[in-house]
C-alpha positions in Angstrom: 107.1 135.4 53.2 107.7 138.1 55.9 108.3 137.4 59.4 104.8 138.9 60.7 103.0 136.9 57.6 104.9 133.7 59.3 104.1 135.1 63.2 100.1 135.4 61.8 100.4 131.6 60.3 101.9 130.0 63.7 99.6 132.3 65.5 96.6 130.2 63.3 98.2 126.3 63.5 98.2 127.4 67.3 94.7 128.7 68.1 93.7 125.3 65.7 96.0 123.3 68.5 94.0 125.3 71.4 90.7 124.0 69.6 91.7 120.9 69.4 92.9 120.2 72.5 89.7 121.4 74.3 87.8 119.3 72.0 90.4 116.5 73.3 90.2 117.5 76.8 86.2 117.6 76.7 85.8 114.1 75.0 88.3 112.8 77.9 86.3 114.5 80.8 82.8 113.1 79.2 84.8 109.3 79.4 85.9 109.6 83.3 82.6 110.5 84.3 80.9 107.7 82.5 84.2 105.4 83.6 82.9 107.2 87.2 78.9 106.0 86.9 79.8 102.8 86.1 82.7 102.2 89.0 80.0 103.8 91.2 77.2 101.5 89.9 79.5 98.4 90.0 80.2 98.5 93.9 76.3 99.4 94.5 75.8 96.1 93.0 78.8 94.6 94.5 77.2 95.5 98.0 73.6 94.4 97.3 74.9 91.0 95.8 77.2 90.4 99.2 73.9 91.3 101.2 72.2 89.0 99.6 75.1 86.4 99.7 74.9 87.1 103.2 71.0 85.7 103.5 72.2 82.4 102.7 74.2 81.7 105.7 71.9 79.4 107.5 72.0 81.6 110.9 71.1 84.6 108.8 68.6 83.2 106.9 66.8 81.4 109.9 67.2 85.3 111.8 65.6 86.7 108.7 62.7 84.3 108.6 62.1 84.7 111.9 61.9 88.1 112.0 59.8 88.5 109.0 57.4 85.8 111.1 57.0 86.9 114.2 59.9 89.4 114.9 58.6 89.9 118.9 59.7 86.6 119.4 63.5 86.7 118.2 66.0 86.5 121.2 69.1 88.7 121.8 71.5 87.2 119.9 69.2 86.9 116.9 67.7 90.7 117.7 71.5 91.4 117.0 72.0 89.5 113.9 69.0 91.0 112.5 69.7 94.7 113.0 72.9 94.5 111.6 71.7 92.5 109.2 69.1 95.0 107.8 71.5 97.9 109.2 73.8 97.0 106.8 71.0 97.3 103.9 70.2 100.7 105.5 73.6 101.6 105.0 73.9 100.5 101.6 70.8 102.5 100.4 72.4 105.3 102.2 74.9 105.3 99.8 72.8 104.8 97.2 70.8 108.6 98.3 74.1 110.4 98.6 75.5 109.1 95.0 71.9 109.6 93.7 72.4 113.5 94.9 75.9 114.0 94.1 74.3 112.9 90.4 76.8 109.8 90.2 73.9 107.3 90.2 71.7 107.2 87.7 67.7 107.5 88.6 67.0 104.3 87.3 69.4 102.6 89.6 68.0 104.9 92.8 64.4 103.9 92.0 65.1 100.6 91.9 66.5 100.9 95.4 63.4 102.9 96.4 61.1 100.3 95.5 63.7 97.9 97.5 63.5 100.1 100.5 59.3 100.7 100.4 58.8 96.8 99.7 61.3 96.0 103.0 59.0 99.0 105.2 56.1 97.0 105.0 58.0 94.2 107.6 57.3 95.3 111.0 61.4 93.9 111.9 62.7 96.3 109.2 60.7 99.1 110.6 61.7 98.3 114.0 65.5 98.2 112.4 65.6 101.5 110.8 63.8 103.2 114.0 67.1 101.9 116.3 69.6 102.5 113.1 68.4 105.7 111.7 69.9 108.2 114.0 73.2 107.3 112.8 72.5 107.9 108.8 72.8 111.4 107.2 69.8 114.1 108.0 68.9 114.1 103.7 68.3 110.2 103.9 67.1 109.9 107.5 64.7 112.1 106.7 64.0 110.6 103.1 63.3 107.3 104.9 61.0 108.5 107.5 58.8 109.9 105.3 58.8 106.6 103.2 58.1 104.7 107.0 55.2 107.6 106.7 53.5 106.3 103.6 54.0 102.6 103.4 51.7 101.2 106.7 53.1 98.1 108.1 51.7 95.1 106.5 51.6 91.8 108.4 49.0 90.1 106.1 52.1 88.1 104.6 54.7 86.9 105.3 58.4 87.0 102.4 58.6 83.3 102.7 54.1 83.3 102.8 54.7 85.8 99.4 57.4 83.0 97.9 54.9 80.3 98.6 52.4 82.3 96.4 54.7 83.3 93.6 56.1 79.3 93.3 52.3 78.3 92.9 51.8 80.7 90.3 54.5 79.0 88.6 54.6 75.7 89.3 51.8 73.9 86.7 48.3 72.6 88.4 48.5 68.9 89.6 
């Protein structure tokens, strides 16, 4: 075997190697991104959980009730615990919108946290909540939101805890 018929061989093993390797190196990009969507999907839940976590506290949870009740009544230190409170779920959802765009959260995951933030838009507090907190969230979801505030007309025909009263007697067997 001549030297150019080895040179042509080595030339062949080493565009093989290059095929390889960017089969290797595409296989390896695919499993960081999906290694990305679920790190990114694991802390959306993380902060939705610890939101709800946070409705337990007994100040919180009275706050919440009252505001859903009659949230012209609350006083200042309750008007405070509210908005940050549902500031903080603004927040979060904010989140959500940017991932969503940037295409690291999937659109089942995003309409779920649509349907979240329509269903909280009904309750005069929350509306009142996002019209103090919404000058501080990015133009694409501030605007995103207002259109939503648009659509879905405040609704004070019932109350959460009126609407958990309802569902528990759907479920609870006739006496």
């Amino acid at each position: 075997m001549s030297l150019s018929d080895l040179a042509a061989v080595g030339s062949f093993v080493s565009g093989i190697a290059v095929v390889f390797s960017f089969t290797f190196l595409a296989l390896q990009i695919r499993q960081a991104n999906r290694n990305q969507r679920s790190l990114m999907q694991q802390g959306r839940s993380a902060r939705n959980v610890d939101i709800l976590l946070r409705m337990s506290d007994p100040f919180m949870s009275e706050t919440i009730a009252e505001a859903d009740s009659n949230c012209a009544a609350l006083g200042p230190g309750k008007i405070w615990a509210f908005y940050g409170f549902a500031g903080a779920v603004f927040w979060t959802y904010e989140d959500s919108f940017l991932q969503f765009r940037a295409n690291t959260l999937d659109a089942t995951s995003w309409e779920s946290d649509v349907t979240t933030i329509k269903r909280l838009l009904r309750y005069p507090a929350y509306r009142v909540a996002w019209k103090m907190a919404r000058d501080g969230m990015s133009g694409g979801y501030r605007e995103y939101v207002d259109s939503i505030m648009h659509d879905v007309k405040s609704d004070t025909s019932q109350t959460l805890t009126e609407l958990w009263k309802t569902c528990v007697a759907q479920e609870l067997p006739a006496a």
